[in-house]
C-alpha positions as CSV (number, residue, x, y, z in Angstrom):
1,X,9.5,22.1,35.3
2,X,9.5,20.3,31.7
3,X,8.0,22.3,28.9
4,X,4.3,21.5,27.6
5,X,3.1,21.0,24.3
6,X,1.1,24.2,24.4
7,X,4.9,25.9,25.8
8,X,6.5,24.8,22.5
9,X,3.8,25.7,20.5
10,X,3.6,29.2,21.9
11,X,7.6,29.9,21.5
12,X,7.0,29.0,18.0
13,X,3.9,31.2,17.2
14,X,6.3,34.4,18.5
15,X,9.5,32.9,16.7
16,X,7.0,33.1,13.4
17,X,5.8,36.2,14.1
18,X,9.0,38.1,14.8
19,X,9.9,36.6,12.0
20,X,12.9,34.1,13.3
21,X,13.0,31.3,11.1
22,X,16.1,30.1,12.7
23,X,14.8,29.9,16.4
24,X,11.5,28.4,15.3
25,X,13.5,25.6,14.0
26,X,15.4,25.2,17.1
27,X,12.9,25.2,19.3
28,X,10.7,23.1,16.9
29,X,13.5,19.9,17.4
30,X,13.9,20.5,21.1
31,X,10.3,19.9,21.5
32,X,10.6,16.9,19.1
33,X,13.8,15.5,21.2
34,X,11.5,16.2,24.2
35,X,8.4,13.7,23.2
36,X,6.2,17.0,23.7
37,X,5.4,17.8,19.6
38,X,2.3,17.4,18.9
39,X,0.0,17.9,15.8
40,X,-0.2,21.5,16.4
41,X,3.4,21.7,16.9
42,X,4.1,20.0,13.7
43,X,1.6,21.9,11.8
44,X,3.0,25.6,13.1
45,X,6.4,24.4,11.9
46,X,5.1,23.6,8.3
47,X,3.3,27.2,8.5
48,X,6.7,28.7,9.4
49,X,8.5,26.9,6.7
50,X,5.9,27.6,4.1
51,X,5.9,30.9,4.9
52,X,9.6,31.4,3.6
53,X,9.4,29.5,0.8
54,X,11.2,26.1,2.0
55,X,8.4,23.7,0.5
56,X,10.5,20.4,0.2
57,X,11.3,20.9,3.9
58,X,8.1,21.9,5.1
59,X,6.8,18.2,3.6
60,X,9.8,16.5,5.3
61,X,8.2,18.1,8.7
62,X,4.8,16.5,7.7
63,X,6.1,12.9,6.6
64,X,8.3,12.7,10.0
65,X,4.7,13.3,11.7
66,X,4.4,9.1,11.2
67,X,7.5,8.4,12.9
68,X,6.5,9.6,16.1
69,X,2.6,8.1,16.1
70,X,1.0,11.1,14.7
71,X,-1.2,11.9,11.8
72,X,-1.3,14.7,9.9
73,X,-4.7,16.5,10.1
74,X,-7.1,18.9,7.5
75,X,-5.0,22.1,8.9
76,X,-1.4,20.2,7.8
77,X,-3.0,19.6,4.2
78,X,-4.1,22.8,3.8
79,X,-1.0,24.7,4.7
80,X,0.9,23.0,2.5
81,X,-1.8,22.5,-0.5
82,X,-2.0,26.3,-0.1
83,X,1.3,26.8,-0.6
84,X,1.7,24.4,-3.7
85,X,-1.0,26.3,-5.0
86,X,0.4,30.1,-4.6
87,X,3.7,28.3,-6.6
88,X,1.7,26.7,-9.2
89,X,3.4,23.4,-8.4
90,X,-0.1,21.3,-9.6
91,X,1.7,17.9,-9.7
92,X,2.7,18.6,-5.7
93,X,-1.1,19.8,-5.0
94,X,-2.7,16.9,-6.2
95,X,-0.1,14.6,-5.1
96,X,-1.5,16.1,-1.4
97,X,-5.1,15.6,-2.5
98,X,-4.6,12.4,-3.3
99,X,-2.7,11.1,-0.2
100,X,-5.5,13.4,1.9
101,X,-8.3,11.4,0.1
102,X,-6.1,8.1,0.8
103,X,-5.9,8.9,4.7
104,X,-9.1,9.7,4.6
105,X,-8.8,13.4,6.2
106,X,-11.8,14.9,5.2
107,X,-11.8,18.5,3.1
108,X,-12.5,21.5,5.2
109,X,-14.6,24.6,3.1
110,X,-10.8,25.7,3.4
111,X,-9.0,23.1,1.7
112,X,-12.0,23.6,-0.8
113,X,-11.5,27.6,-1.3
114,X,-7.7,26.7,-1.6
115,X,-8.4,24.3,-4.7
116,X,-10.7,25.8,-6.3
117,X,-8.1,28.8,-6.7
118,X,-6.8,25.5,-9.1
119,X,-9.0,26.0,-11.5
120,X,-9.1,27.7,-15.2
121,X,-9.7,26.5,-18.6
122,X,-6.0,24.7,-18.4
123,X,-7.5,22.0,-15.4
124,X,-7.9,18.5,-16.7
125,X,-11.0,17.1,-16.1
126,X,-9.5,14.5,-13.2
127,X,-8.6,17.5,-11.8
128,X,-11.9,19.2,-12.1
129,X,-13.9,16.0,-10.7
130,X,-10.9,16.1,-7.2
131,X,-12.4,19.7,-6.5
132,X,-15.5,19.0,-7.2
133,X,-15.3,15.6,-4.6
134,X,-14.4,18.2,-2.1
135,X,-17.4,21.3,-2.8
136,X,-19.2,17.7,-2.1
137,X,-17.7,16.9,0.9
138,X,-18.4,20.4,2.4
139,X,-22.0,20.7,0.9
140,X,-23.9,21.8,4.0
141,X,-21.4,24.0,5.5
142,X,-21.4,26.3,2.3
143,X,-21.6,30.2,2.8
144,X,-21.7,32.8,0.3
145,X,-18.3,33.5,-0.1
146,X,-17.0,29.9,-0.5
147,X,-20.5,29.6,-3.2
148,X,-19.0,32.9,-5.2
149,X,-15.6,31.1,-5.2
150,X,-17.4,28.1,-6.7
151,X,-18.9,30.4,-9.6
152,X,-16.0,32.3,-10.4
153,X,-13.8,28.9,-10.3
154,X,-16.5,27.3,-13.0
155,X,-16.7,30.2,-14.8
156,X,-12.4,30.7,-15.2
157,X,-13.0,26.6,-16.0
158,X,-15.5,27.7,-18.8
159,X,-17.7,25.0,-17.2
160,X,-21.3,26.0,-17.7
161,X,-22.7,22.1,-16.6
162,X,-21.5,22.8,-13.6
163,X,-22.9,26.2,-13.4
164,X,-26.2,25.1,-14.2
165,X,-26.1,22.4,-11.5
166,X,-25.2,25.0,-9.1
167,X,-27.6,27.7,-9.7
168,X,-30.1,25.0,-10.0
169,X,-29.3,24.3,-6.7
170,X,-29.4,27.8,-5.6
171,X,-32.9,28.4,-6.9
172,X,-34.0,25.4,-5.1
173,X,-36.0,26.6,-2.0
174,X,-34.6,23.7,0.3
175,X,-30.6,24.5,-0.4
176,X,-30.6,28.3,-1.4
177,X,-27.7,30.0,0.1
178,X,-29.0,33.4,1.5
179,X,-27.0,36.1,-0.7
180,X,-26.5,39.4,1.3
181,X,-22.9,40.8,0.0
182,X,-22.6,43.0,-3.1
183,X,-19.8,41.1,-4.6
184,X,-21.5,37.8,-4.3
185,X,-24.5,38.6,-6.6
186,X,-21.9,40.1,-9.2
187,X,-20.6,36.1,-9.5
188,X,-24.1,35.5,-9.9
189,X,-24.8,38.0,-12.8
190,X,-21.3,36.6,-14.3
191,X,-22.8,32.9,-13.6
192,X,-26.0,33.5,-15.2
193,X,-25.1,35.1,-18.4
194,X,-22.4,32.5,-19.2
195,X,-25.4,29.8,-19.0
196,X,-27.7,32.3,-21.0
197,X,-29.8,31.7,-18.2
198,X,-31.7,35.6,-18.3
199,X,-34.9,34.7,-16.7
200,X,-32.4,34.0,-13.4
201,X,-30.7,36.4,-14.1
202,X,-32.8,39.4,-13.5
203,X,-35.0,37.7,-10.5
204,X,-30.9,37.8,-8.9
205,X,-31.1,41.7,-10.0
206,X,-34.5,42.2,-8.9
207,X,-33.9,40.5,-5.5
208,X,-30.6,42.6,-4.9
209,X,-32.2,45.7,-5.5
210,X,-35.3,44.8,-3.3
211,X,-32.8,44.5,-0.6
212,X,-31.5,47.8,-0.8
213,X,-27.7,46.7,-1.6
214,X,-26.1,49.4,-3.5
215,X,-24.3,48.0,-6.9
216,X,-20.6,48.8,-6.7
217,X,-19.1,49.8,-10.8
218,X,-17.9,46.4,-11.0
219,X,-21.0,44.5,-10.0
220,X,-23.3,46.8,-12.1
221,X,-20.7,46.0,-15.2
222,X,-21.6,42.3,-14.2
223,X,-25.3,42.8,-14.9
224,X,-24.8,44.9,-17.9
225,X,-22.3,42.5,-19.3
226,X,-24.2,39.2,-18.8
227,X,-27.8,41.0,-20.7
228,X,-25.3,42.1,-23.5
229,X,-24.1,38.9,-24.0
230,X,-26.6,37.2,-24.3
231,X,-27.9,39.3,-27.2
232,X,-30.1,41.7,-25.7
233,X,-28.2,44.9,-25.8
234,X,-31.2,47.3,-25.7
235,X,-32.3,46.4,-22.5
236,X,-28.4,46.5,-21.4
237,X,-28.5,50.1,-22.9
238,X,-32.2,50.8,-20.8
239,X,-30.8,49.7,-17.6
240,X,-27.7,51.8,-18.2
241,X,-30.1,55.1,-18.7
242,X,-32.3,54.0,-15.4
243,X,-28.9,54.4,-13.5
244,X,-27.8,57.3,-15.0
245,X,-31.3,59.0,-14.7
246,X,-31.6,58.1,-10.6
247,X,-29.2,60.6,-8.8
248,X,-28.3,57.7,-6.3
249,X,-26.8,55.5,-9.2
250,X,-25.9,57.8,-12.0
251,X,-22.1,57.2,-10.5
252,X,-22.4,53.8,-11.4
253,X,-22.2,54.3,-15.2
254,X,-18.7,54.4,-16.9
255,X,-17.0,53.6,-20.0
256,X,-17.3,50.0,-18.8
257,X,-20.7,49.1,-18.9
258,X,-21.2,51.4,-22.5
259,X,-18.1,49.3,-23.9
260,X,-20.6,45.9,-23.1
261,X,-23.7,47.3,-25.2
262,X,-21.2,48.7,-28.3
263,X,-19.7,45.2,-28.4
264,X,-22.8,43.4,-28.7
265,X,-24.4,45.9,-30.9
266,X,-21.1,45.4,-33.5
267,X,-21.3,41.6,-32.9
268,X,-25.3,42.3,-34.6
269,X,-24.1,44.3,-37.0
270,X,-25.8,47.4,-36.3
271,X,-23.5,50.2,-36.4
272,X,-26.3,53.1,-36.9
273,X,-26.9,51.8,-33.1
274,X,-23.5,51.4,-32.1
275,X,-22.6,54.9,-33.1
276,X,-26.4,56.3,-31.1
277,X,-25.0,54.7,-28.1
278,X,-21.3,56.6,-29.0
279,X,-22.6,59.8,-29.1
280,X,-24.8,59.3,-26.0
281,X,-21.8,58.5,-24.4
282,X,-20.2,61.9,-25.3
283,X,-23.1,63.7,-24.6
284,X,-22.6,62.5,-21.3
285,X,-19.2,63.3,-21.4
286,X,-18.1,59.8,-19.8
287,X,-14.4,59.4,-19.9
288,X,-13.5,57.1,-22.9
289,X,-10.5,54.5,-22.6
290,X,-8.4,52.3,-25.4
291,X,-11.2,49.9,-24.7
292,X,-14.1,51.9,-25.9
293,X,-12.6,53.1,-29.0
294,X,-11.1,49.5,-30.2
295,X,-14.7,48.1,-29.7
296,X,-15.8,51.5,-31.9
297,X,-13.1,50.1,-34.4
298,X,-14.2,46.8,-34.5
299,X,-17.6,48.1,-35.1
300,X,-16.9,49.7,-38.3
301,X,-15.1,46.4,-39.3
302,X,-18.0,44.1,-38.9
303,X,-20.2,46.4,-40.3
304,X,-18.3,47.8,-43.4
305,X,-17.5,51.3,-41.9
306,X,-14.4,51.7,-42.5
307,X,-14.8,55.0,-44.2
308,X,-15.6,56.4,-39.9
309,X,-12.4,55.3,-38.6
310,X,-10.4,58.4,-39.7
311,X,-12.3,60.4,-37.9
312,X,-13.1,58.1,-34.9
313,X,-8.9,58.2,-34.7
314,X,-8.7,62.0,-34.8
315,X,-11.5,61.8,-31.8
316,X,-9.0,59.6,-30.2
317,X,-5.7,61.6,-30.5
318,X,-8.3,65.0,-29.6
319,X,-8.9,62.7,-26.2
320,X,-5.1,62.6,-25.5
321,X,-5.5,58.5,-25.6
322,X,-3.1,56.7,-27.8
323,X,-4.2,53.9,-29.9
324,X,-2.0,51.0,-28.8
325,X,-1.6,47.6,-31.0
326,X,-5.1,46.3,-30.3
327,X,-6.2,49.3,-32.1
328,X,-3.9,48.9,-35.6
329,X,-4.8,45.3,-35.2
330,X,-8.5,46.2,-35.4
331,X,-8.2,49.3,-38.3
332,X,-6.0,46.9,-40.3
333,X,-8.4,43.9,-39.9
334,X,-10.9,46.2,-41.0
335,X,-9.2,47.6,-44.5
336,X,-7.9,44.0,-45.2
337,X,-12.0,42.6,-45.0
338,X,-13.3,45.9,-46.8
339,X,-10.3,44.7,-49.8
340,X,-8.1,47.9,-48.6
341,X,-5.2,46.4,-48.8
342,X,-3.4,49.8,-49.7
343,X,-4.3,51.4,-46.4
344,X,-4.0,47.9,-44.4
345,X,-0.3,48.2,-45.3
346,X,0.0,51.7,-44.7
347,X,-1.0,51.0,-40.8
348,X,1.7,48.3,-40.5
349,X,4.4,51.0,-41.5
350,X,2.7,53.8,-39.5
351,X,2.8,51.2,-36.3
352,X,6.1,50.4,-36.5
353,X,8.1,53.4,-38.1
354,X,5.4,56.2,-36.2
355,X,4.6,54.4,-32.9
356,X,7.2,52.0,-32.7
357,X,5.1,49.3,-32.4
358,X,6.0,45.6,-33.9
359,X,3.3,44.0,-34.9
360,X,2.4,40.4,-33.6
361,X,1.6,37.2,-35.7
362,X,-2.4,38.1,-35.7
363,X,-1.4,41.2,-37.5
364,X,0.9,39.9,-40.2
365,X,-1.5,36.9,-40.8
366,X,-4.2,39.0,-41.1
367,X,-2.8,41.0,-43.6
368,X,-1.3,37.5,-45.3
369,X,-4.8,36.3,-45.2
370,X,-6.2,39.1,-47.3
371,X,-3.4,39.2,-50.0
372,X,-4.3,36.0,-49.9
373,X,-8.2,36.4,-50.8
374,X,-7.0,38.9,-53.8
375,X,-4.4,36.5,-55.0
376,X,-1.6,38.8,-54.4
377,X,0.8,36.3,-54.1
378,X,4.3,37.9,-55.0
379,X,3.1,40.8,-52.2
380,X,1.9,38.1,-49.6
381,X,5.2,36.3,-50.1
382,X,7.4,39.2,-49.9
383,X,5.1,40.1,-46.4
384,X,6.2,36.5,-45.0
385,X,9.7,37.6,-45.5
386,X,9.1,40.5,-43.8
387,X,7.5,38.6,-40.7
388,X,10.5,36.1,-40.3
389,X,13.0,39.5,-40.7
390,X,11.2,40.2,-37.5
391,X,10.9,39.0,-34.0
392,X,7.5,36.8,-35.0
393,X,7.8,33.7,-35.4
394,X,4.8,31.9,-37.8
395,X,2.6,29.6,-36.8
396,X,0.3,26.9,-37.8
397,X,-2.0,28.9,-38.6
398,X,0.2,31.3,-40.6
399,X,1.0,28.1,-42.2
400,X,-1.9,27.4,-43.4
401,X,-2.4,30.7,-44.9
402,X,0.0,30.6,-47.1
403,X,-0.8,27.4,-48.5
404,X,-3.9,29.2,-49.5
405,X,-2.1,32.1,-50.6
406,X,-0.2,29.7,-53.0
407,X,-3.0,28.1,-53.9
408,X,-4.9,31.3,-55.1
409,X,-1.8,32.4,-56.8
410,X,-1.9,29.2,-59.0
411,X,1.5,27.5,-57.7
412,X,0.8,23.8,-56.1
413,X,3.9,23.4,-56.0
414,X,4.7,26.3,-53.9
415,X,2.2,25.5,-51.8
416,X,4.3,22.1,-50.3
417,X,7.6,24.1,-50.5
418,X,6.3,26.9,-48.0
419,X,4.9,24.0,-45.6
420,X,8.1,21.6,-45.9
421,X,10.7,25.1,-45.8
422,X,8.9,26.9,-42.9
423,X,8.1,23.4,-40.7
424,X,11.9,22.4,-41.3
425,X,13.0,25.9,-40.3
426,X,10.9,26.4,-36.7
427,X,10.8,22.8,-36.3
428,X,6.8,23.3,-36.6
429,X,4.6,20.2,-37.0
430,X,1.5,20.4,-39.6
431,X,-1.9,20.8,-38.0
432,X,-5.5,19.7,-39.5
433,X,-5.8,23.3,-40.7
434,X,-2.8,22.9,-42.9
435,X,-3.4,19.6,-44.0
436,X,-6.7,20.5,-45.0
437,X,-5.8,23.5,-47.0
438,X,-3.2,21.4,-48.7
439,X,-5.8,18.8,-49.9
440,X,-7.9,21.5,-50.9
441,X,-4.8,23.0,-53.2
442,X,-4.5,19.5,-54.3
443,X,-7.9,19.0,-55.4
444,X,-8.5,22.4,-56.8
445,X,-5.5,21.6,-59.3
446,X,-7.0,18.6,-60.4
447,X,-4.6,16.5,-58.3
448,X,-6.3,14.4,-56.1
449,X,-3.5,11.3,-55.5
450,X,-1.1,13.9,-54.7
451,X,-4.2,14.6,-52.4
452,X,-4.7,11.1,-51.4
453,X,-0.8,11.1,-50.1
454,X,-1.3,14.3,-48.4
455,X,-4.1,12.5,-46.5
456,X,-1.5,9.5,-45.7
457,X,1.2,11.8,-44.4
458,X,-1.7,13.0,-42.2
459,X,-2.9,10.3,-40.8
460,X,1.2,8.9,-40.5
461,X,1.6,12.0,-37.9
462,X,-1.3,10.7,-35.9
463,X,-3.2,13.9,-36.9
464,X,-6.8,13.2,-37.0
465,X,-9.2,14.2,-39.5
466,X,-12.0,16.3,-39.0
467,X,-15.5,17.1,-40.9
468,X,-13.8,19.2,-43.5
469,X,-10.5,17.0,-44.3
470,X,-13.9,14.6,-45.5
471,X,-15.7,16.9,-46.8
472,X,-12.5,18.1,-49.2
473,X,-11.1,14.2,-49.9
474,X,-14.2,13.1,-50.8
475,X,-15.5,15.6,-53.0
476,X,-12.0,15.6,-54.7
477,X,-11.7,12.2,-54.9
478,X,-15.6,11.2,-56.1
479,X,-14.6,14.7,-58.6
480,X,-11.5,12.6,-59.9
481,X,-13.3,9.3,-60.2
482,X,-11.1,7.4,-57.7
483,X,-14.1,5.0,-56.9
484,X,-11.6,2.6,-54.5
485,X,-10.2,5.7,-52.3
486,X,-13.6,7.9,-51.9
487,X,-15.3,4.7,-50.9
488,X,-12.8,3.6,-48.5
489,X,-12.9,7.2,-47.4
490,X,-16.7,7.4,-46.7
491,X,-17.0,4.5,-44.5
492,X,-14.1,6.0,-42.7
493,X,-15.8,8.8,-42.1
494,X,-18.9,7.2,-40.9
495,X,-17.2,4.2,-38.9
496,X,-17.4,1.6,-41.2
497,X,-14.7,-1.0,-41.5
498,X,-12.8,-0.8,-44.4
499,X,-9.9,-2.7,-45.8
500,X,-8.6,0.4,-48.2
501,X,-4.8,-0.2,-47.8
502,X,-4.1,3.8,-47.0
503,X,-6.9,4.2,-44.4
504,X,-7.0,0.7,-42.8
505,X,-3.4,0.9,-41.6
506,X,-1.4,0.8,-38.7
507,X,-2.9,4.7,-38.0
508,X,-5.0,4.3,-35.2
509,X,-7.7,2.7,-37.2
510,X,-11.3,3.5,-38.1
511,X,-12.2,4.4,-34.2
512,X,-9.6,7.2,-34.3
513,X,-10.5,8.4,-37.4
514,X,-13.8,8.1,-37.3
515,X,-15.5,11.7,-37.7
516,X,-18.1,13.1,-34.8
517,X,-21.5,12.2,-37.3
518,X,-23.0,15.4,-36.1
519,X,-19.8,17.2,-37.6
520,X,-20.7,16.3,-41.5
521,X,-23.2,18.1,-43.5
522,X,-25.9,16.2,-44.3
523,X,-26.2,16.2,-47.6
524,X,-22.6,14.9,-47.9
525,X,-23.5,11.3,-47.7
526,X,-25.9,11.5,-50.2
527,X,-23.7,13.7,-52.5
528,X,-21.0,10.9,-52.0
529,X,-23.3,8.0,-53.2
530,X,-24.8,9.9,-56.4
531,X,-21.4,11.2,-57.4
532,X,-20.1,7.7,-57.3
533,X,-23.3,6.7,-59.2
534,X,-22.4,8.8,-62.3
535,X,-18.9,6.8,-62.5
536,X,-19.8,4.2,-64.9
537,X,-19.2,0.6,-64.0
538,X,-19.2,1.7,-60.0
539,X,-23.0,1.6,-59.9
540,X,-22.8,-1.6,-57.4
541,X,-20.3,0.2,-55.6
542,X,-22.6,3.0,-54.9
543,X,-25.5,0.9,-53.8
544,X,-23.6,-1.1,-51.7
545,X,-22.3,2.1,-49.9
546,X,-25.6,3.4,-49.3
547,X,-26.8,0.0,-48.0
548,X,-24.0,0.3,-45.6
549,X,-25.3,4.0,-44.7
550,X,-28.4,3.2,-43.9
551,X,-27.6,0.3,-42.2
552,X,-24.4,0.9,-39.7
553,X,-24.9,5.1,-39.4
554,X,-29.3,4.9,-40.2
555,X,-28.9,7.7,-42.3
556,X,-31.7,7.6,-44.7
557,X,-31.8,8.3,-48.2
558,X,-34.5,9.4,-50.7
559,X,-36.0,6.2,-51.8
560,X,-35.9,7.1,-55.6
561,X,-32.3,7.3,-55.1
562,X,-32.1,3.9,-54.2
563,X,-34.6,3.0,-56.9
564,X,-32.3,4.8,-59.3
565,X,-29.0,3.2,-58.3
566,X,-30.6,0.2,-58.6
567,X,-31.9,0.2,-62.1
568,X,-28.3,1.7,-62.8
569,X,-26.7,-1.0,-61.4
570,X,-28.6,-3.9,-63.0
571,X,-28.6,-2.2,-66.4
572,X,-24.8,-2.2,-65.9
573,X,-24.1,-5.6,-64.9
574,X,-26.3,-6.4,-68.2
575,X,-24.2,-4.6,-70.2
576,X,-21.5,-6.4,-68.7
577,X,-22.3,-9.4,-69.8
578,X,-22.9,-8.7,-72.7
């Protein structure tokens, strides 16, 4: 008797699971030689292949499906998405989207639980718009679990439109998804604070707790999390106290949740609060980790505190915990911004000749950035030296710190040498940051061409501009009197055409560089157009510029000022003829 389909297909479930990769395949091509593969066949093969990590092969199976009159199905895409997916090969994944979408398979809610796995802040947003075609697709078979997938995957994303529309949806009485697992309404805490949605977000906590569902740690740190961040910290710190004062939740309050309310407290500034809720929490004797004590650190940072930390330390090391490099990070930041530098320095050799510790590029810039706000430029340098002796390598950022560091100490020229050495050493490419801090050297040392050509060499690198590279040029240049380049410059920045030889050229052109109008302060405009004013014999030039203002960009100006520039203007032109 010949073999069936359903024979074949059973031989090959066993082969998979006793784990015989060789006699699945075997028995795989003698149903294939025998005309009795089908679908299923084909798609257990792919599973087995998948399974031991032969993805090229396991697609081969799936394209020789055509050559025999069948079609791959939703289960054949989803194995072999899935696997794509667990080896962060994106290009393959969408590659398989895409042909699904073009063989018009529909999504099943498992392709969509699969891709949205995809998804963090690193998805583009084609990718992003594929996954959300398939939630689409599988709208009305939605279930809790897929609809917590679907908030955690927008929350990784950092997409808070697409939260909204959700939890709109969810509050909606004709599509809400009835929410009965524990784990479910922590997504929706999570989901509700990243929108700052708390109305929502406690008629979520009021409903779970009218059902009777017992918070787990993690879901309570949820809640607690989402009202802290959202700047209400007190009633964070209340709900933490109900818990601990009901003998049915008191096992739900940890370090955790005490950690959220000291953050937010710090972020407010106000430490007398952050250190009530510290000793409440040793009164209660809750267990302290790293965590806690960095946020105590921080705390004392922000609020000018530093004089605490000693003793906060000596708590620490009483605990048995040891600080680790989050926590020198944070007592370092904090002596550099309370002008310490002494004692800042003093924690970068305790961490690495004490603790054995080598500090990271936050920590030497920080401490580069606040020799750096003294002026301490022979001591900054010799730092910088000190970082490159190391295993850190700078970057940008460091970059553009010591152009400022240069700039402080009084040495221009110092300030291109560090940016042309250190970019030619690590083969580092300037950013806007380090342009701008260039043309701010530039300017504040009364050079603003060598400005102007800092702006050229910008713009040659295709970096674009943003509101303070215009905010620096054109108070430099309108400063230095250079009527031809701060006018040119001003209808850059506002998306006017100009035909200024520098800025019209062959950079990408006034669309690229023009800046986002909400970006500018403004009073800059208006700043622009009077300092140009008080140039003499560029009276015209400012009236034409505002005319061009109000009429491209409607910004509106005080009308006196145009009744000033006027009468300016016309009294000049008189004079010139004269």
């Amino acid at each position: 008797m010949t073999p069936r389909p359903c024979t074949y297909n059973a031989l090959l479930a066993v082969c998979i699971q006793c784990g015989d990769p060789s006699a699945a395949v075997r028995t795989f091509k003698e149903a294939v030689e025998s005309n009795m593969a089908d679908v299923v066949t084909y798609n257990t093969m792919i599973k087995c292949l998948t399974q031991h990590g032969k993805l090229a092969k396991a697609r081969a199976v799936m394209t020789s499906m055509y050559a025999i009159g069948l079609h791959p199905n939703v289960v054949t895409y989803n194995e072999l998405i899935d696997a794509n997916v667990k080896q962060q090969n994106s290009r393959a994944v969408w590659e398989l989207v895409d042909e699904m979408q073009s063989n018009k398979v529909a999504p099943s809610t498992i392709t969509v639980s699969i891709l949205l796995k995809t998804l963090d802040r690193k998805a583009s947003s084609a990718e992003f718009h594929k996954v959300m075609t398939a939630v689409a697709c599988v709208e009305n078979q939605m279930d809790e679990v897929l609809f917590s997938s679907l908030l955690e995957a927008c929350i990784r994303a950092g997409r808070k439109d697409i939260l909204q529309t959700q939890l709109q949806r969810h509050r909606g009485s004709d599509r809400r998804i009835e929410v009965t697992g524990i784990h479910t309404f922590g997504s929706l805490f999570r989901a509700y604070g990243q929108v700052g949605d708390t109305d929502g977000l406690w008629k979520e906590w009021k409903l779970m707790r009218s059902l009777n569902l017992m918070p787990t740690q993690i879901t309570f740190g949820c809640m607690v999390e989402a009202v802290a961040i959202n700047g209400d910290p007190h009633s964070a710190l209340e709900l933490i106290r109900e818990m601990w004062n009901d003998s049915d939740t008191s096992h739900l309050v940890n370090a955790v949740v005490y950690c959220s309310v000291v953050r937010s407290y710090s972020q407010q500034k106000e430490f007398a609060l952050v250190w009530e809720v510290y000793e409440e929490m040793r009164s209660r004797k809750v267990v302290c980790s790293n965590a806690n004590f960095n946020a105590l650190f921080d705390a004392c940072a922000r609020s000018g505190e530093m004089e605490r930390a000693p003793a906060i330390l000596e708590e620490m090391k009483r605990q048995g915990i040891d600080a680790n490099l989050i926590t020198w990070s944070t007592l370092l930041k904090g002596y550099c911004q309370a002008n310490q530098l002494d004692r800042a320095f003093d924690i970068l050799d305790h961490m690495q000749d004490s603790c054995g510790l080598e500090p990271d590029e936050v920590v030497y810039n920080t401490l580069l950035d606040g020799c750096a706000r003294q002026g301490m430029l022979e001591r900054g340098l010799e730092l910088f030296e000190r970082m490159q002796a190391s295993s850190t390598q700078p970057s940008c950022y460091t970059l553009s710190v010591l152009v400022k560091l240069a700039n402080r100490g009084g040495d221009l020229d110092l300030c291109f040498h560090l940016v042309e050495s250190t970019t030619r050493k690590y083969d580092m490419r300037p950013n806007t940051y380090v342009y701008n801090n260039l043309m701010q050297a530039c300017m504040q040392h009364r050079a603003a061409a060598r400005g102007m050509e800092v702006f050229e060499a910008m713009l040659g690198q295709t970096v674009r501009p943003d509101a303070r590279t215009y905010c620096v040029m054109l108070r430099g240049l309108v400063g230095a009197r250079m009527v031809e380049d701060a006018t040119g410059l001003a209808r850059c920045a506002w998306g006017i055409p100009t035909d200024h030889p520098v800025i019209s050229g062959n950079h990408g052109g006034v669309a690229v560089l023009k800046a986002r109008r909400s970006e500018l302060p403004a009073e800059l405009a208006t700043e622009v157009v009077e300092g140009l004013a008080r140039v003499s014999g560029a009276e015209a030039t400012a009236l034409a510029l505002l005319d061009e203002l109000e009429e491209f960009q409607g910004i509106r100006f005080d009308p006196k000022l145009r009744s000033r520039l006027t009468s300016k203007a016309a009294r000049s032109s008189e004079s010139a003829r004269r």
